[in-house]
Short mmCIF file of the C-alpha atoms (twelve columns), coordinates in Angstrom:
data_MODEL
# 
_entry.id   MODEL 
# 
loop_
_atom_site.group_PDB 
_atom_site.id 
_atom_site.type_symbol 
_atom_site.label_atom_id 
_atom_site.label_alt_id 
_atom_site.label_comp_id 
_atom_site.label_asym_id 
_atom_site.label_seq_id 
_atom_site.Cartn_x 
_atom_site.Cartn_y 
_atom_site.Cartn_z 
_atom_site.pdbx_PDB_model_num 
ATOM 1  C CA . UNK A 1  0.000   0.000  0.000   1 
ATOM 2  C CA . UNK A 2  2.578   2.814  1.239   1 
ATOM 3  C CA . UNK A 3  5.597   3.552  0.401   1 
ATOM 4  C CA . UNK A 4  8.477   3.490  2.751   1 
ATOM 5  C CA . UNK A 5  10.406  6.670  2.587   1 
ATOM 6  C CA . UNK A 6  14.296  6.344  3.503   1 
ATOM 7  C CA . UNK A 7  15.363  8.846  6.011   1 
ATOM 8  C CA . UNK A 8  18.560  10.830 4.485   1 
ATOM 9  C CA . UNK A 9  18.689  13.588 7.011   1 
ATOM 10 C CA . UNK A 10 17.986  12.890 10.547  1 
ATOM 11 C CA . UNK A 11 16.805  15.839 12.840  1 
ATOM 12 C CA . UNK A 12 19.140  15.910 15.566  1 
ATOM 13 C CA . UNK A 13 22.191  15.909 12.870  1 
ATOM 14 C CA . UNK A 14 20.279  19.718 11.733  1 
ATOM 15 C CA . UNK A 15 20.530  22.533 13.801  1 
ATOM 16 C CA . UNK A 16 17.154  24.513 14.273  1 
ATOM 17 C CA . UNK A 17 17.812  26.934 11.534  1 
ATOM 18 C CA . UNK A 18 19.235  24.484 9.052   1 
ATOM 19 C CA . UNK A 19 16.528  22.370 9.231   1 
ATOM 20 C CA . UNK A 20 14.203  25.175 8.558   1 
ATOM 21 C CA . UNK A 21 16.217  26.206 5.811   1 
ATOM 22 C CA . UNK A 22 15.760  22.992 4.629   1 
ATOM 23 C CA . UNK A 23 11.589  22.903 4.702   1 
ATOM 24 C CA . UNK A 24 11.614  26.510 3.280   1 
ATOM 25 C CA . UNK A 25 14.006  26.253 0.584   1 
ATOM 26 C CA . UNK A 26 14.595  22.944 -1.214  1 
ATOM 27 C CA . UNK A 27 10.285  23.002 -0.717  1 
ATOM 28 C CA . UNK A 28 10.208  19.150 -1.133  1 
ATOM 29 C CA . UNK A 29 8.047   18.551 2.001   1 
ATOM 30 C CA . UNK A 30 5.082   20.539 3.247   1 
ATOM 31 C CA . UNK A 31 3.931   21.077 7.079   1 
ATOM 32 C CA . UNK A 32 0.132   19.532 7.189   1 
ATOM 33 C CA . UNK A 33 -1.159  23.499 7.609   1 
ATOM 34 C CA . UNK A 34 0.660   23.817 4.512   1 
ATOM 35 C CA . UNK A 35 -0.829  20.622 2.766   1 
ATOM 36 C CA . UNK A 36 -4.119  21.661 4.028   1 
ATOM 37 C CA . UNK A 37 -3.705  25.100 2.005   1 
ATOM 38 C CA . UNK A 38 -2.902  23.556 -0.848  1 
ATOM 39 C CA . UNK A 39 -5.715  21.114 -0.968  1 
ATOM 40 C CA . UNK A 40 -8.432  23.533 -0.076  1 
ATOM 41 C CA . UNK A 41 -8.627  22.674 3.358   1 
ATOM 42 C CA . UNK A 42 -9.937  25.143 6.521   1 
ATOM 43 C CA . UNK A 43 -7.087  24.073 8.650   1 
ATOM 44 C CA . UNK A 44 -5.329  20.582 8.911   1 
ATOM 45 C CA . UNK A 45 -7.857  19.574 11.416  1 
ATOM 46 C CA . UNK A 46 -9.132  16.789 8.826   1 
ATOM 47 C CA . UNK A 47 -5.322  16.165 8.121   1 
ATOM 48 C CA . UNK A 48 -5.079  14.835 11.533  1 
ATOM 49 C CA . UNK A 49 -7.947  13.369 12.178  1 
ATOM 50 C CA . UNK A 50 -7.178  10.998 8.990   1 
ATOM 51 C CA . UNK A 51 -3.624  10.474 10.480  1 
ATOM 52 C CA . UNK A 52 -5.069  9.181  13.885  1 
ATOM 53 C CA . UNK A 53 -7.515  7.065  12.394  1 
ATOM 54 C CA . UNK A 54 -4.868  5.580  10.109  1 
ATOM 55 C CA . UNK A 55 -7.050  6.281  6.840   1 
ATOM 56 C CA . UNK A 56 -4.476  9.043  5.702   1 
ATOM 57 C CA . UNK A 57 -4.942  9.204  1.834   1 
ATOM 58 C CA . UNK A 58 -1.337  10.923 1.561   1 
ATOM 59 C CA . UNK A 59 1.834   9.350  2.920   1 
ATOM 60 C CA . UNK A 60 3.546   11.512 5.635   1 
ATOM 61 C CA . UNK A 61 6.303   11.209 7.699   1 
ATOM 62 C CA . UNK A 62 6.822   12.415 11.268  1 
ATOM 63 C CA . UNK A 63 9.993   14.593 13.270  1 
ATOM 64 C CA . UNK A 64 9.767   14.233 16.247  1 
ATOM 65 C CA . UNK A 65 6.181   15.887 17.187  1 
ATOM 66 C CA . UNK A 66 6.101   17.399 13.744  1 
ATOM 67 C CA . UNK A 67 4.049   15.881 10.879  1 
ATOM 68 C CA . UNK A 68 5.480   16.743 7.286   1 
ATOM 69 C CA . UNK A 69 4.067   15.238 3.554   1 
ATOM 70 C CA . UNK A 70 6.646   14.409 0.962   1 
ATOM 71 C CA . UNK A 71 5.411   16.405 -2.129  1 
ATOM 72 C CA . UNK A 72 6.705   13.967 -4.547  1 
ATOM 73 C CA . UNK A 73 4.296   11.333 -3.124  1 
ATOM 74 C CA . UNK A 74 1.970   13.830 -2.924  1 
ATOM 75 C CA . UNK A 75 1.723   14.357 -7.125  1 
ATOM 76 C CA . UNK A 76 1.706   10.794 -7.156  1 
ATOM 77 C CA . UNK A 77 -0.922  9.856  -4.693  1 
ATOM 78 C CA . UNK A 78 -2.875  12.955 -6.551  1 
ATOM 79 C CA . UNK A 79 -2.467  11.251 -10.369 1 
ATOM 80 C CA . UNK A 80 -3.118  7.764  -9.116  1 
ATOM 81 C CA . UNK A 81 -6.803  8.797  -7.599  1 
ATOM 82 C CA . UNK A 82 -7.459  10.983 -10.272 1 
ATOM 83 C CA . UNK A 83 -10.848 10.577 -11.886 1 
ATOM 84 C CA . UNK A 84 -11.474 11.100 -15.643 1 
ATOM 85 C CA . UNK A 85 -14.624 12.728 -16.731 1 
ATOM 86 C CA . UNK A 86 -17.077 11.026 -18.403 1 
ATOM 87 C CA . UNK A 87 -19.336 12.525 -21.343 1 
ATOM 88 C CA . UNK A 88 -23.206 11.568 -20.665 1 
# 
């Protein structure tokens, strides 16, 4: 079902600035607020309530008390739902 995602960075090797550096610039994971904008969400209320139920459509991965969604799995959890129209 999910993918495993291989930790290359862990978050006591990053100091507290470098690590948000790393969120802000590279932009390859998103905070769930930030997910929740993205997708059209109020707040990421419904992000976590998915999470604690374990019926979270998009894989995430967790720091320490932090929740944060890979956007590459994102796209591709995104595509492989999509539905196509159909004509009447």
């Amino acid at each position: 079902m999910l993918e495993t995602l291989k930790v290359k960075i862990r978050r006591n090797e990053l100091n507290d600035d470098e690590f948000l550096k790393l969120i802000e610039d590279k932009c390859k994971i998103l905070s769930s607020k930030q997910l929740a904008v993205m997708i059209g969400l109020k707040s990421d209320a419904a992000l976590r309530k998915q999470r604690s139920k374990d019926r979270s459509l998009f894989p995430y991965c967790k720091v320490g008390r932090r929740v944060f969604y890979p956007v590459d799995l994102i796209v591709k959890t995104l595509n492989k739902n999509k539905v196509d129209a159909q004509l009447r």
